[in-house]
C-alpha positions as CSV (number, residue, x, y, z in Angstrom):
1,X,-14.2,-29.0,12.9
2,X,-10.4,-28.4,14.3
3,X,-8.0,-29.5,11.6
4,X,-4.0,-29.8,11.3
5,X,-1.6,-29.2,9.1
6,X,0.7,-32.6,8.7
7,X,3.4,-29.9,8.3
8,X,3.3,-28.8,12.2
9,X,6.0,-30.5,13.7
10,X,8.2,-28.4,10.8
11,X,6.4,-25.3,12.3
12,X,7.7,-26.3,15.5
13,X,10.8,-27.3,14.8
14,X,11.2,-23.8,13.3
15,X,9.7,-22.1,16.5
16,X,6.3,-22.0,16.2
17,X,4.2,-23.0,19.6
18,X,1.3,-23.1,17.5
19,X,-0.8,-21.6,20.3
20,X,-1.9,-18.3,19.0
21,X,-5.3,-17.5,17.4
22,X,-6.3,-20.5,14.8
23,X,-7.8,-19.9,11.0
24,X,-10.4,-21.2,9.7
25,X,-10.4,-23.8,12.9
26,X,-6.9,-24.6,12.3
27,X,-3.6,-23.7,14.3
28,X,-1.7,-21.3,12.2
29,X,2.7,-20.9,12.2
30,X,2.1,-17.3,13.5
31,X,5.9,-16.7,14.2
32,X,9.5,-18.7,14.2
33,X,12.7,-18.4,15.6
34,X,13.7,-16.2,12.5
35,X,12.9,-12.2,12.2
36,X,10.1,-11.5,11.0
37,X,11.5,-8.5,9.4
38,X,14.2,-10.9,7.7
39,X,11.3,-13.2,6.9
40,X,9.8,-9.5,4.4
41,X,13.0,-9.1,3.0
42,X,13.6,-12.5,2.0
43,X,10.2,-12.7,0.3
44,X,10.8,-9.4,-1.1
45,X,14.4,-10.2,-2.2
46,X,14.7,-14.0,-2.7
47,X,11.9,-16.2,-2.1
48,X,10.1,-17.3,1.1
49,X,8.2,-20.2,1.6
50,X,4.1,-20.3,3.5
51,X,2.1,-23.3,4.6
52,X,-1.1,-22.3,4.0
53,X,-2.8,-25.1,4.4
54,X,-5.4,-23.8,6.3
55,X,-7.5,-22.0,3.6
56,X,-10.9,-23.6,2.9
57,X,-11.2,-25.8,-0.6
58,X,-14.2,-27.0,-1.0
59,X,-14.6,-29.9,-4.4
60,X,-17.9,-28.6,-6.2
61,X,-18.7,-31.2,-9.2
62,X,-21.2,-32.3,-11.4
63,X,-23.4,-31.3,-14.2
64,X,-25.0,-28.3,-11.9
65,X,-21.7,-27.3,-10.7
66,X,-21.1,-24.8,-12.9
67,X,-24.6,-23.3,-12.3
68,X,-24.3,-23.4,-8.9
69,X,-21.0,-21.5,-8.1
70,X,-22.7,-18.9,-10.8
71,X,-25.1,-18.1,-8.5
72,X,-23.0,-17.9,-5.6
73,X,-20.9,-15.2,-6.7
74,X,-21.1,-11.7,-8.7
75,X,-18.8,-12.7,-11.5
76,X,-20.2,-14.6,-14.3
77,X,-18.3,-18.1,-14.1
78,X,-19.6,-19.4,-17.0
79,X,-16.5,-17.5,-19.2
80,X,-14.2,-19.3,-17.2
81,X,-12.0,-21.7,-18.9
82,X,-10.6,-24.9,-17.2
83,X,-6.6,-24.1,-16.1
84,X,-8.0,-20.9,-14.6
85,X,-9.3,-19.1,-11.7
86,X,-10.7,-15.2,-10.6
87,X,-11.6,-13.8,-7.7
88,X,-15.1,-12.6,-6.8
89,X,-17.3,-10.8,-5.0
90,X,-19.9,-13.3,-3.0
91,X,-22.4,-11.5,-1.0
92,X,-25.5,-12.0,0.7
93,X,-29.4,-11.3,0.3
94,X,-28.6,-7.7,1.6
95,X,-25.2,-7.0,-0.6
96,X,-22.7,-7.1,1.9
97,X,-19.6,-9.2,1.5
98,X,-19.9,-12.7,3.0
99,X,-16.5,-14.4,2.6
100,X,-13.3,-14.4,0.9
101,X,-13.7,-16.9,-2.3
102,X,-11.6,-17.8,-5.0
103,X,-13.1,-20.1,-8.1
104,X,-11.0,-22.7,-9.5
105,X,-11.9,-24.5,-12.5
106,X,-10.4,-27.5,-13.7
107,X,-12.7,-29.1,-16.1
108,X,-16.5,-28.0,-17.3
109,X,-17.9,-29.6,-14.4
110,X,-15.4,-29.6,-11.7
111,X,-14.1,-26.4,-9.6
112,X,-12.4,-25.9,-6.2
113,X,-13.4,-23.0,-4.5
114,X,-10.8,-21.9,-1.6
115,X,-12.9,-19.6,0.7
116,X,-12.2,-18.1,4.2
117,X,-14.5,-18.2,7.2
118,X,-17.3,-16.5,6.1
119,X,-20.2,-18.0,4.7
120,X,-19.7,-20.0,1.8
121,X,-20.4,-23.5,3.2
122,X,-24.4,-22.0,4.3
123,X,-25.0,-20.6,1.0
124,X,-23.5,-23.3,-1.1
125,X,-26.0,-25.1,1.2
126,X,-28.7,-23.4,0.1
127,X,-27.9,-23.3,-3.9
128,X,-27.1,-27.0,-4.3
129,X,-30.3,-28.6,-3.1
130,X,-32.1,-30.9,-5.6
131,X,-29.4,-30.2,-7.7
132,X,-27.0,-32.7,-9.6
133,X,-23.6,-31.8,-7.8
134,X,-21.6,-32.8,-5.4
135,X,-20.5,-30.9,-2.5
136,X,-17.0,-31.8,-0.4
137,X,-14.5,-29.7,1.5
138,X,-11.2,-31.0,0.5
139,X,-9.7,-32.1,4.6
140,X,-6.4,-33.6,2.9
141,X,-5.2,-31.0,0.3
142,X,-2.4,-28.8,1.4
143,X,-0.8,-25.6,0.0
144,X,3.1,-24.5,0.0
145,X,3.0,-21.3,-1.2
146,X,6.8,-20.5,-2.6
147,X,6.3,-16.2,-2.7
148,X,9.3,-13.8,-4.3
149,X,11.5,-12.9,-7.2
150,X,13.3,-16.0,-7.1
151,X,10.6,-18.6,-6.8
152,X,10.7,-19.3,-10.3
153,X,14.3,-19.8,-10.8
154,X,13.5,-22.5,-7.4
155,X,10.9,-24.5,-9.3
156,X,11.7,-24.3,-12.7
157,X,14.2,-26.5,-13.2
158,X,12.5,-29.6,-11.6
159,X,9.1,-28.8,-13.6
160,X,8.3,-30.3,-17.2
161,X,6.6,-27.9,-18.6
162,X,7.4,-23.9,-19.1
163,X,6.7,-22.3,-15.5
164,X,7.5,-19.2,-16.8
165,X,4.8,-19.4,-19.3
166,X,1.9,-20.1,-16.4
167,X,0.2,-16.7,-16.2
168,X,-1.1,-15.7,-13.5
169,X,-4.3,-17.0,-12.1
170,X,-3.7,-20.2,-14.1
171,X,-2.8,-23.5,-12.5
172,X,-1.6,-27.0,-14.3
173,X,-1.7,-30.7,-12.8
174,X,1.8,-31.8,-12.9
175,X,4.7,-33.8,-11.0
176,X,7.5,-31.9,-8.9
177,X,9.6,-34.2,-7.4
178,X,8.1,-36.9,-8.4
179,X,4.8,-36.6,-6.6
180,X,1.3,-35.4,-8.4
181,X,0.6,-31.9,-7.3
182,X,-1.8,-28.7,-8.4
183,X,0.6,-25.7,-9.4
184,X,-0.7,-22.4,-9.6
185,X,0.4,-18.9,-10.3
186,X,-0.6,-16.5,-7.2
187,X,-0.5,-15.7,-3.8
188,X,-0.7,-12.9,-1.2
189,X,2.3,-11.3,-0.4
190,X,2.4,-9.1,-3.5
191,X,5.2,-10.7,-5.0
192,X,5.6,-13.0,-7.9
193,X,4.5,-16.5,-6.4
194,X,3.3,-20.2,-7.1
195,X,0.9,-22.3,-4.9
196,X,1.7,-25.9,-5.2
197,X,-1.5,-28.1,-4.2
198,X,-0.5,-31.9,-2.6
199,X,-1.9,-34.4,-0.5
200,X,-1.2,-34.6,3.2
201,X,1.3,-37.6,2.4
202,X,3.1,-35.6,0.4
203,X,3.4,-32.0,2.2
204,X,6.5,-33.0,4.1
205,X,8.1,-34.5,2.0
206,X,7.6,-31.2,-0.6
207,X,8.3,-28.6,1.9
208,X,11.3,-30.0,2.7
209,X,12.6,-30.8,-0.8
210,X,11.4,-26.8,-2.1
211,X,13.9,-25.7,0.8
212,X,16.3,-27.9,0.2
213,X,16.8,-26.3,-3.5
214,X,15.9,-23.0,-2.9
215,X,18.6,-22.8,-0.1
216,X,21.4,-21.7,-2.8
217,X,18.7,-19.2,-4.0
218,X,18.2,-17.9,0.3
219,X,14.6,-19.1,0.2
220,X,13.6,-19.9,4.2
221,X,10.2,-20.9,5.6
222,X,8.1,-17.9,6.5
223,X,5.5,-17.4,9.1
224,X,2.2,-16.0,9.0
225,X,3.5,-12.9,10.5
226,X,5.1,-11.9,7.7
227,X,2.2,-12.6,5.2
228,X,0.8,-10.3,7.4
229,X,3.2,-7.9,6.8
230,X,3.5,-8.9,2.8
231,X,-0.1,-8.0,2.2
232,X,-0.7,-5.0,3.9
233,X,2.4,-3.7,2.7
234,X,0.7,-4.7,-1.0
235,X,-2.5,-3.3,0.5
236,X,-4.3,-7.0,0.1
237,X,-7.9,-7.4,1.3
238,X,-8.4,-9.9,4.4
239,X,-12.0,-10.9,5.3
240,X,-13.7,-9.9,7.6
241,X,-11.1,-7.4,9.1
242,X,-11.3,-5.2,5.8
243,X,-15.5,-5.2,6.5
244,X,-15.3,-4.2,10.6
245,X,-19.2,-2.6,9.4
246,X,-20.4,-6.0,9.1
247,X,-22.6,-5.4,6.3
248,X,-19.6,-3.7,3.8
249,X,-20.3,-3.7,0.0
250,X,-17.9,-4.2,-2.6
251,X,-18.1,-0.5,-3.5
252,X,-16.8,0.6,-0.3
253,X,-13.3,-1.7,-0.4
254,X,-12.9,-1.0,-3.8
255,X,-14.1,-3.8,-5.2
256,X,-15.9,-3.2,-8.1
257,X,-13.7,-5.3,-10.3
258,X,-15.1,-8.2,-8.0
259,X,-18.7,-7.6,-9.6
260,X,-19.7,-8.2,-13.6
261,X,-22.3,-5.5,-14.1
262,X,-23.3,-7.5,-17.4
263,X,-23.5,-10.5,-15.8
264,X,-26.8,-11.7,-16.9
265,X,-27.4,-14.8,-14.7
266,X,-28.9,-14.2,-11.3
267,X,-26.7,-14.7,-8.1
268,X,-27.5,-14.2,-4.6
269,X,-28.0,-10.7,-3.6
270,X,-27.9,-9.4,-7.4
271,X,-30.3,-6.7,-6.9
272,X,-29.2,-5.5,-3.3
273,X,-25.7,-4.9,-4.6
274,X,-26.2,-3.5,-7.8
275,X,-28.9,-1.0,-6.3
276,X,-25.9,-0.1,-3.9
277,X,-23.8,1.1,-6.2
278,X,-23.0,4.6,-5.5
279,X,-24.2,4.8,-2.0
280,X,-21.1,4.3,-0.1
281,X,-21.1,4.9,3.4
282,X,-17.1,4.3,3.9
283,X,-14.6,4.4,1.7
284,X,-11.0,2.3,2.3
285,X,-8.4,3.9,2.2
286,X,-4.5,3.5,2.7
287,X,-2.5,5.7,5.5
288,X,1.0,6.4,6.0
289,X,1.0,7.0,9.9
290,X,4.2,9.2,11.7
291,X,5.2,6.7,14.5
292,X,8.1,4.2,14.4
293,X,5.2,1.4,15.6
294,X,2.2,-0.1,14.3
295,X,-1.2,1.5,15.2
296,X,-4.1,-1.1,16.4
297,X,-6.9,-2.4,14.1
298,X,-9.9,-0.6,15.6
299,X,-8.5,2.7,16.5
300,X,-10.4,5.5,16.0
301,X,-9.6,8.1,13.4
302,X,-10.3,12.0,13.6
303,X,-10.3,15.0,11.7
304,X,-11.0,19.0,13.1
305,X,-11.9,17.0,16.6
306,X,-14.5,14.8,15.0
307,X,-14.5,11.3,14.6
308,X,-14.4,10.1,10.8
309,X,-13.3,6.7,10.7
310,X,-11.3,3.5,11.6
311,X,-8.4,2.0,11.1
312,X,-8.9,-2.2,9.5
313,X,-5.5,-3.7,9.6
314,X,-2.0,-2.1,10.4
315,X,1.7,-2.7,10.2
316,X,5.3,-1.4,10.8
317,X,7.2,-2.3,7.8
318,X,10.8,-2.3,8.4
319,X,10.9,-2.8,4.6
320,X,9.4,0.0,3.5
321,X,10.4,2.1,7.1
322,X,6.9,3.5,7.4
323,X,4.1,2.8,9.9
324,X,1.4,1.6,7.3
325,X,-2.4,1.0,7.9
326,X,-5.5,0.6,6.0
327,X,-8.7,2.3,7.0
328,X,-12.6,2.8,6.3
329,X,-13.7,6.7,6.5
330,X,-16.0,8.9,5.2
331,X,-16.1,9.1,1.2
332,X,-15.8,13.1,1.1
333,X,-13.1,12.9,3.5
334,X,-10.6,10.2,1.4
335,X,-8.8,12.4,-0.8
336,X,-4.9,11.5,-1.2
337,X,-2.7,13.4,1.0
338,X,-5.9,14.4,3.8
339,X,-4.4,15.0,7.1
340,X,-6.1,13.5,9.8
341,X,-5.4,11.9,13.7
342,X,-5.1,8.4,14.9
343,X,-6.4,7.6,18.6
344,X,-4.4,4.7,19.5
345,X,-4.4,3.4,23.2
346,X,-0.8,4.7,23.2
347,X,-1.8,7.9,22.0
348,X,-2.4,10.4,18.9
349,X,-0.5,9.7,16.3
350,X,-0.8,12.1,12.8
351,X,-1.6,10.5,9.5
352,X,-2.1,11.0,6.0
353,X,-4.1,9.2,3.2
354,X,-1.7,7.7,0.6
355,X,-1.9,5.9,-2.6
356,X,-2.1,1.8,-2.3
357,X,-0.6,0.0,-2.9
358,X,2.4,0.9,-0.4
359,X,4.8,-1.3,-2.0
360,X,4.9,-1.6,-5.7
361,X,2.0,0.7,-6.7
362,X,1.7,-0.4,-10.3
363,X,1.8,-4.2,-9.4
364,X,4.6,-5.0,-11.5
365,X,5.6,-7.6,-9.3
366,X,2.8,-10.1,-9.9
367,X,1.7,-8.6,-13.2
368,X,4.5,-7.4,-15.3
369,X,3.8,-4.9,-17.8
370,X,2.3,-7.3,-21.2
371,X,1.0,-9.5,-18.9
């Protein structure tokens, strides 16, 4: 089903043609008039501000909800307390990641899950027949994501509670400018960040009013490219382009965290992933690449002449001045500081395997020591 953002003709007015690929069926801000380059160091500086509205949420409610989402996903939901949210692993019968899915619970029987375009909606399917929930996709919500050092100091003042206290994967219902919204503490550019949930009525109206005030603080709107940039530069999984295999288990993105090994309730494909443990195939991997470019997603990657891997998503950071990529090869070949080739359409380009993530390595950013 094709879907808008109301927020568009701010897209456009920015820049935006709106033309490129789409997400999740929807047209996506891929660039504006601004550098994108400017667009990184205002989010890494000051604060920049992302529609997107073109994530997946999905209203799961009911006396079965909770149930349900249990056994969609490897972590055990039933620990999670209303105001919160996690990140888990959902995979299918055979073990292999399925989607990107975020659980967000806001009472003991309701939860939003925001998912990508994998295959949530087929196995939610599948787990909620002749059960007592409900099952909607969310088609008005929309999501201004306000991402850097400075997007408290923006929001703060016009909140009535303590923003600073929000941790981080915890939301609150509140008012910002006097309409009802969803705030929560997150996002994907590996900076310090809110999400503010509205309806479509109010999206405009809230975009324009978070510029407005964070203008003295040099917040601008920022465009998908440089979330692009953001989260490979924080080394930020993206489904499916982290899982070019096709069948990739959590084991080999480093993803273990995504699965409770205790968890005792059974989930779809419980057994296929747990028996995988310890029989990766690929292991991802960060490289720092000597070229002043990008390399391609899909180039091949080669060690003493033989082929031993592929590169998953890639960027030139300007930021950090480095050619940065992130790549699947072979586990006895992934050792920090391995020398090895990149075959790019362009040509060979040398690379090594470095630590991730590029750009703040201990996460201090979004998780600040005592947090």
């Amino acid at each position: 089903m094709a879907r808008n953002s109301i927020l568009n003709e701010r897209h456009r007015a920015l820049g935006s043609k709106l033309d490129g690929d789409t997400w999740n069926d929807m047209p996506i801000p891929w660039s504006y008039n601004t550098s994108v380059h400017d667009e990184v160091v205002a989010v890494r500086s000051k604060a920049g501000l992302y529609d997107v509205s073109a994530l997946n949420i999905v209203k799961v409610s009911g006396p079965d909800a909770e149930a349900v989402i249990d056994q969609l996903v490897a972590r055990d939901i039933t620990k999670l307390e209303p105001g919160c949210s996690l990140l888990a692993a959902e995979v299918d019968e055979t073990g292999a990641l399925c989607d990107d899915i975020m659980v967000i619970r806001d009472s003991a029987t309701d939860f939003r899950l925001s998912h990508g375009s994998g295959k949530t909606p087929e196995q939610l399917k599948l787990l909620s027949a002749g059960k007592s929930v409900k099952v909607e996709p969310d088609l008005d919500v929309h999501i201004l994501s306000l991402q850097g050092p400075l997007s408290l100091d923006i929001l703060a003042p016009h909140l009535s509670f303590d923003l600073a206290g929000l941790p981080y994967f915890r939301h609150v219902p509140t008012v910002l400018f006097g309409k009802n919204i969803v705030i929560a503490r997150g996002g994907y550019s590996g900076e310090r960040g809110y999400e503010v949930y509205c309806t479509a009525a109010d999206a405009v109206f809230l975009w324009d009013k978070i510029l407005e005030v964070g203008a003295p603080f040099g917040a601008i709107p920022a465009s998908w490219n440089s979330l692009e940039l953001t989260r490979i530069e924080a080394a930020l999984l993206f489904f499916p382009f982290e899982m070019p295999e096709g069948d990739t288990t959590p084991w080999e993105v480093n993803m273990g965290w995504g699965v409770d090994l205790d968890k005792k309730g059974d989930y779809i494909g419980k057994a296929a992933v747990l028996k995988l443990k310890g029989r990766e195939r690929v292991r991802h991997v960060g490289l720092i690449c000597r070229s002043a470019s990008a390399m391609e997603a899909g180039a091949k990657l080669f060690k003493d002449g033989k082929e031993i891997g592929v590169i998953t998503s890639a960027s030139y950071s300007r930021y950090l001045m480095l050619s940065l990529a992130m790549a699947h090869v072979k586990p006895e070949l992934s050792a920090i500081g391995t020398m090895l080739e990149v075959h790019n359409s362009s040509g060979v380009s040398k690379a090594y395997i470095a630590p991730t993530p590029f750009y703040d390595p201990l996460r201090l950013r979004t998780h600040p020591e005592g947090a």
